[in-house]
C-alpha positions in Angstrom: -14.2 20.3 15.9 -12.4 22.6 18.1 -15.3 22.4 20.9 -14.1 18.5 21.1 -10.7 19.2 21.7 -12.1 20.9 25.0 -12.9 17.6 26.8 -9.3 16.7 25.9 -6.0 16.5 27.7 -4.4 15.8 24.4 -4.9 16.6 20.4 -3.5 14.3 18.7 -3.7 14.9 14.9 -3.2 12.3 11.7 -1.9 14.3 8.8 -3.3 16.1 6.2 -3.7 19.0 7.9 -4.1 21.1 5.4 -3.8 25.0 6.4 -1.8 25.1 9.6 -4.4 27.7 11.1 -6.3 24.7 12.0 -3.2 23.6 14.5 -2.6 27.1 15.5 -6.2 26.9 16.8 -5.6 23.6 18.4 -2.5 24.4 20.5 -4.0 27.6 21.5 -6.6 25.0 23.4 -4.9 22.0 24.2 -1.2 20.5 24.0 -0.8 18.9 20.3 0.6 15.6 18.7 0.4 16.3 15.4 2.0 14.4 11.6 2.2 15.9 8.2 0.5 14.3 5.5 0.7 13.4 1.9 -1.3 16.9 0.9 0.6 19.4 3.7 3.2 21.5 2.4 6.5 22.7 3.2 5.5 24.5 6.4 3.6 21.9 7.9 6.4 19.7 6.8 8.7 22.0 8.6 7.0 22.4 12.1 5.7 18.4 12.6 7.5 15.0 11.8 6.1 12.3 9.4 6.0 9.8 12.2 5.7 10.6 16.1 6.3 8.3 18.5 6.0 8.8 22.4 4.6 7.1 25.6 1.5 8.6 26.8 0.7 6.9 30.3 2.8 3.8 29.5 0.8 3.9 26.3 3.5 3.2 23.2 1.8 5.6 20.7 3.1 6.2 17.1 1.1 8.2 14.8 1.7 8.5 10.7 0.3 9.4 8.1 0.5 6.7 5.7 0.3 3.6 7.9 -1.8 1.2 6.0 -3.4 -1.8 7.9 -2.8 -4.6 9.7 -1.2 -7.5 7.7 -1.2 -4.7 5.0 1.3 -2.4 6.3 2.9 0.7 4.4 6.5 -0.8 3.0 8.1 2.5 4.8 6.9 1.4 8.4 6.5 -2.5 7.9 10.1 -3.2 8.9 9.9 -1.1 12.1 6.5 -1.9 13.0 7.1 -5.4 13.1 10.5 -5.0 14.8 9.3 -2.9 17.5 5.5 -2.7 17.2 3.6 0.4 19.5 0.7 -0.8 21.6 -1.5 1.8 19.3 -0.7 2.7 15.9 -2.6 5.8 14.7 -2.4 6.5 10.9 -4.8 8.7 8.4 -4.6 8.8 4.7 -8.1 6.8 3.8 -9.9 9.0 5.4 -11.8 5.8 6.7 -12.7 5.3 10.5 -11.4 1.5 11.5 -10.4 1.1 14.5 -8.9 -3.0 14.7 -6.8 -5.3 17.2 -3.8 -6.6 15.3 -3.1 -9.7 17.4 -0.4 -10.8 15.1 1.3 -7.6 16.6 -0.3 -7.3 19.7 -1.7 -3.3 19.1 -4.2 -1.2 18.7 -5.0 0.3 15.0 -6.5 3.7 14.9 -7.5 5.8 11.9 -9.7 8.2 13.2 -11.3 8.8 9.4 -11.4 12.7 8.9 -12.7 15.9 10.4 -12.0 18.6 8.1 -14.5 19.8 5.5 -12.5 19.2 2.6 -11.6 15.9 1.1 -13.4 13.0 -0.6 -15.1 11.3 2.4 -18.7 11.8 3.4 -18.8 11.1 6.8 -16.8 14.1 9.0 -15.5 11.6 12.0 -12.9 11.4 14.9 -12.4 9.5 17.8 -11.9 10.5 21.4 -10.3 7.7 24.1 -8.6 7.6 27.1 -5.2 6.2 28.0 -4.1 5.9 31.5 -2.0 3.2 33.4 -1.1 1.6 30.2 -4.5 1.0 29.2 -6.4 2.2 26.4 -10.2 2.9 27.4 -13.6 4.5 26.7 -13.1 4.7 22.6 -16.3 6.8 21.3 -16.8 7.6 17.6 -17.6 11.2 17.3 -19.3 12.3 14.1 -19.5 16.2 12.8 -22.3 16.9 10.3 -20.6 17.9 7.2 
């Protein structure tokens, strides 16, 4: 994983990270975005947010957790996300790559599956992209054996 995050500008992380060595190895490479998820504990809790939002590029980007999907949207962002929705939404949690358009909303849904060796999934997955003069470009699934 951490050879990816050499061809990045950014690391932007999903939640459940786990044991925070993991983002102490990222930042020593690259600048991080990170979330705590449902299985982090106090410390992670302590040094990232449950839900970051920022402009990246004149990008809208909020990543969480616990997102859900769109038309199914978690009840703890559904208010906010339809209010004011982000033109990409990055969430974890399923620990299932989809990447979707909502059109209702007019964004980009992200969830980049999982990379980390533990877990229920099968598949070890993330996703690398560009964003640059507000545009969202050049998605590519990457897949770690596991």
């Amino acid at each position: 994983m951490l050879t990816h995050a050499d061809w990045a500008d950014e690391v932007w992380h999903a939640g459940d990270i786990g044991d925070l060595k993991v983002t102490d190895e990222l930042k020593k490479l690259k600048p991080l975005r990170a979330v705590y998820g449902n299985i982090d504990d106090t410390e992670a809790r302590q040094e990232f947010p449950l839900n970051n939002r920022f402009l990246c590029e004149g990008v809208d980007v909020w990543i969480t957790h616990i997102g859900g999907y769109p038309g199914r949207y978690s009840p703890a962002i559904r208010d906010e996300i339809r209010a004011n929705p982000p033109k990409l939404f990055i969430c974890g949690h399923s620990h299932i790559l989809k990447v979707v358009q909502d059109k209702k909303l007019g964004l980009l849904h992200m969830n980049p599956g999982a990379i980390g060796k533990h877990g229920f999934h099968k598949v070890r997955t993330m996703l690398r992209f560009t964003v640059d003069q507000g545009k969202i470009d050049n998605l590519e699934v990457i897949q770690v054996d596991r």
